[in-house]
N, C-alpha and C positions, 0 to 999 in steps of 0.2 A: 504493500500500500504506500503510495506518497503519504504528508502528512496531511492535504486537506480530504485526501479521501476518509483517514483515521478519525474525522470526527465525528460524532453524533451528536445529537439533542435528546431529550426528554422531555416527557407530558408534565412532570412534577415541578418543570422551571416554569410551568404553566399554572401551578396549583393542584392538578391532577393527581387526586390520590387515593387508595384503595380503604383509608384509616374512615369509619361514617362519620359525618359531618365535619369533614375538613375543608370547611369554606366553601365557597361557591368553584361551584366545576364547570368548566369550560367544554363545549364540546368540541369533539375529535376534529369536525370539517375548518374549524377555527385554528387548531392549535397545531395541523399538519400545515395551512396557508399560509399562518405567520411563525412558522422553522423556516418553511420553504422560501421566504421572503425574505431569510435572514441569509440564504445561502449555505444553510443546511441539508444533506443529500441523505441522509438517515438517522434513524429514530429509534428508540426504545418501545416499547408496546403500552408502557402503560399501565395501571390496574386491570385485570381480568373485567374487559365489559367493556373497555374505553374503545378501542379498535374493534370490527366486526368478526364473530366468532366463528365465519366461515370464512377458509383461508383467503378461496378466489375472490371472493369481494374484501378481504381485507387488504389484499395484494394490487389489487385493485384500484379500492381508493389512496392506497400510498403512490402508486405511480400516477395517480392523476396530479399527484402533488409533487413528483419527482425525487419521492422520497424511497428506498429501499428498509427494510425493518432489520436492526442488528440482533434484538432478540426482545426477551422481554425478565422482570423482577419478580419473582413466584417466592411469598414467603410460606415456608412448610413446616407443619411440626414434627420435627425430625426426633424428639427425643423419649415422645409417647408410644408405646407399642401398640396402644389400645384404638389409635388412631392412626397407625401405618398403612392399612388397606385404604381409607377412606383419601389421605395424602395422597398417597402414588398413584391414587386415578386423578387426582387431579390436576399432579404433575403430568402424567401421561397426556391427558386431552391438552393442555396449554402447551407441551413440549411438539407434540404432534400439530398444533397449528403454528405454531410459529415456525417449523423446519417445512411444511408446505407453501408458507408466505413469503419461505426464502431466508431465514434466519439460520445464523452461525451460533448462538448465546445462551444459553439459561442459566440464567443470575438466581441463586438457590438463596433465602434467608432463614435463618432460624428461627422459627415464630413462636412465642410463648405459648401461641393457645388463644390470649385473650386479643381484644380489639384495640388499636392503640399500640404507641409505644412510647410511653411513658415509663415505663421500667420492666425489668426483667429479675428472674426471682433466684437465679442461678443453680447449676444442677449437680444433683450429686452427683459420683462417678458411675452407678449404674445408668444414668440416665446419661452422661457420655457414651456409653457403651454403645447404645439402642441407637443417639445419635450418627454417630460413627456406621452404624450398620445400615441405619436407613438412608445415610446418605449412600453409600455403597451403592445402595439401589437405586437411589434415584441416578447413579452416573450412570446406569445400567441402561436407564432410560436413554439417558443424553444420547450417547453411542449408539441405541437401535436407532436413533430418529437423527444421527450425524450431526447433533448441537454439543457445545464444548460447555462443560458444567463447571461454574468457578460458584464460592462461596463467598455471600457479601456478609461480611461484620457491618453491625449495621446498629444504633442503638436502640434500646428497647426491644431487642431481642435475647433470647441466648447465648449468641456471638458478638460482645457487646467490648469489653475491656480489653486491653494488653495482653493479660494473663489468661482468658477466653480464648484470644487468638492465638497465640503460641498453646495452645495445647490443641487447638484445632489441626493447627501447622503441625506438632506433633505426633497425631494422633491417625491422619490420613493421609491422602497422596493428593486428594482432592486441590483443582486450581483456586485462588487467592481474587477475589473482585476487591482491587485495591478502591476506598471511597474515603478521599482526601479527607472528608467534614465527618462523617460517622465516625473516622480514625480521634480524630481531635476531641469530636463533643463524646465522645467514648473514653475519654480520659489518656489516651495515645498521644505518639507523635507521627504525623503520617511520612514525615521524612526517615525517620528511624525503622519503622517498620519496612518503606521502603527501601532502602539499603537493606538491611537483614531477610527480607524476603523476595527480591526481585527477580528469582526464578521460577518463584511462585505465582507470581503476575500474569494473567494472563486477561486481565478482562480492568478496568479502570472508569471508574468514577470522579469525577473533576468535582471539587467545590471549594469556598471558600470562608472564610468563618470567621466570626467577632470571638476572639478568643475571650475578651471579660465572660459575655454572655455563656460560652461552654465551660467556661471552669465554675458558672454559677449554675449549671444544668449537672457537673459533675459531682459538685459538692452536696445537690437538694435541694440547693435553695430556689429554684426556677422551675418550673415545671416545662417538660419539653416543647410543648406543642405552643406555651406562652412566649417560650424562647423564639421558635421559629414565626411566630406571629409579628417577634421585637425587632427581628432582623437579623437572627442567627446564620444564615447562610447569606452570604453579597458575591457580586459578581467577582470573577479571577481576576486579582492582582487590590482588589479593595479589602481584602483583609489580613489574618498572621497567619495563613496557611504559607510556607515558603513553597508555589507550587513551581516555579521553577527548577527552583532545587530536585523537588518531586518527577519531575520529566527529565530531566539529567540523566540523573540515575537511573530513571529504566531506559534509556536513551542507551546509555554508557552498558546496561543488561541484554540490548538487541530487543527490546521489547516490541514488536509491533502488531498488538492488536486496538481495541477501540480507545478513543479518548470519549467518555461519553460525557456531556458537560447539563452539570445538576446544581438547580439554586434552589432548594424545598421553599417553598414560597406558600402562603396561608392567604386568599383571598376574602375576603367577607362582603364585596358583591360584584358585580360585572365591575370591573375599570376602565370599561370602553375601549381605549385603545390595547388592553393586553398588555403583558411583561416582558415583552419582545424585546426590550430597548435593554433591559440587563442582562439576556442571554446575546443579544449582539455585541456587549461589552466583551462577555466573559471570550463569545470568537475572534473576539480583534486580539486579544490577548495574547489567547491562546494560540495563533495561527504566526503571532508575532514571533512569540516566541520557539515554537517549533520550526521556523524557517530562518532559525538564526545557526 
């Protein structure tokens, strides 16, 4: 890939999120026309429901937009047994249309269970174990349907912390969805992680972050979704994420799969014009920088 082909956009720089009542939602024919106007050529999929759940029309309305689909964010709960059959169908049916639509991706998260993420309650070691196994399976999926399975630490999940993720890292072979802002507002550094893991890299999430606000989200004193309301995530190069630095180094790793570029954003009603204007920041940046 050159590097402007390496880039993606997401529905979530749009407000677009799977969590109920996270602000006002934008629909799909909206939020592929203004990627597409940004000079964006692919996309992430979205919440399950946001793009159309049959392939041919979903493949469809992305190329009217001239947009191609990288994959899509399926949070699973990998660490319950009692709930493994019910999960893997429905990795299955999501893994199956996105590899129809023409997708390379399945972005895995560890889902608590409940709605939200606002916290995670962390797991004993048998409940590693089940984790560990059920992801096993779900790569089992990736591979029949030819999608590349990376696991995103992500917070208010179960792969949430430092110490989460290095045992993650420990514990399977499974690929790494590096996500600059989850790293940080996770209590991480995503520079360090990066360097320590960049052969693990296979799949990247771009964001940038008011670090007051995540060490106030780290501590308890903020509650997450108020955070992202305050302005937790801002365009790349407007906050202490050193992503430079961050692209370096998988640079300097041979790194090249997506750069997908995420600013979680909380709407509370239409804004007329859309959020276009801080995800074009975040490409001017980022395309700067990759071409230096």
């Amino acid at each position: 890939m050159s590097p402007a082909s390496q880039v993606a956009g997401a529905p979530i720089s749009w407000g677009v999120c799977e969590v109920p009542g996270w602000g006002y939602q934008m629909d799909a024919e909206r939020v592929l026309d203004e990627a597409a106007g940004l000079g964006l050529t692919a996309i992430e999929a979205g919440p399950d429901g946001f793009l159309p759940g049959e392939p041919g029309v979903m493949a469809s309305l992305l190329s009217q937009h001239g947009l191609e689909l990288v994959g899509g964010f399926v949070p699973v709960v990998l660490h319950r047994q009692e709930a493994r059959d019910s999960e893997l169908a429905s990795v299955e049916r999501q893994a199956k249309l996105f590899a129809a639509a023409g997708a390379g991706v399945l972005v895995i998260a560890a889902a608590t269970g409940e709605e939200g993420y606002e916290e995670s309650a962390g797991l004993e070691d048998g409940e590693w174990e089940e984790l560990f196994a059920t992801l096993a399976m779900v790569e089992e999926i990736g591979t029949k349907h030819g999608l590349s399975v990376v696991l995103h630490p992500h917070y208010g999940t179960e792969i949430e912390s430092p110490d989460h993720v290095q045992r993650f890292l420990e514990g399977c072979d499974t690929a790494l969805c590096l996500d600059t802002g989850h790293s940080m507002v996770g209590g991480g550094d995503p520079v360090a992680l990066t360097e320590s893991a960049a052969t693990r890299i296979h799949h990247v999430h771009l964001k940038d972050v008011d670090q007051d606000l995540a060490e106030r989200v780290v501590s308890g004193a903020l509650p997450y979704e108020q955070a992202v309301r305050d302005g937790l995530y801002m365009p790349l190069g407007d906050g202490d994420v050193d992503v430079r630095r961050v692209l370096e180094v998988l640079d300097g790793a041979g790194y090249d799969g997506w750069y997908v570029l995420e600013q979680d954003i909380m709407l509370s009603a239409d804004p007329g014009y859309g959020p276009a204007a801080e995800v074009g920041r975040s490409l001017a940046y980022l395309k700067g920088v990759l071409e230096e």
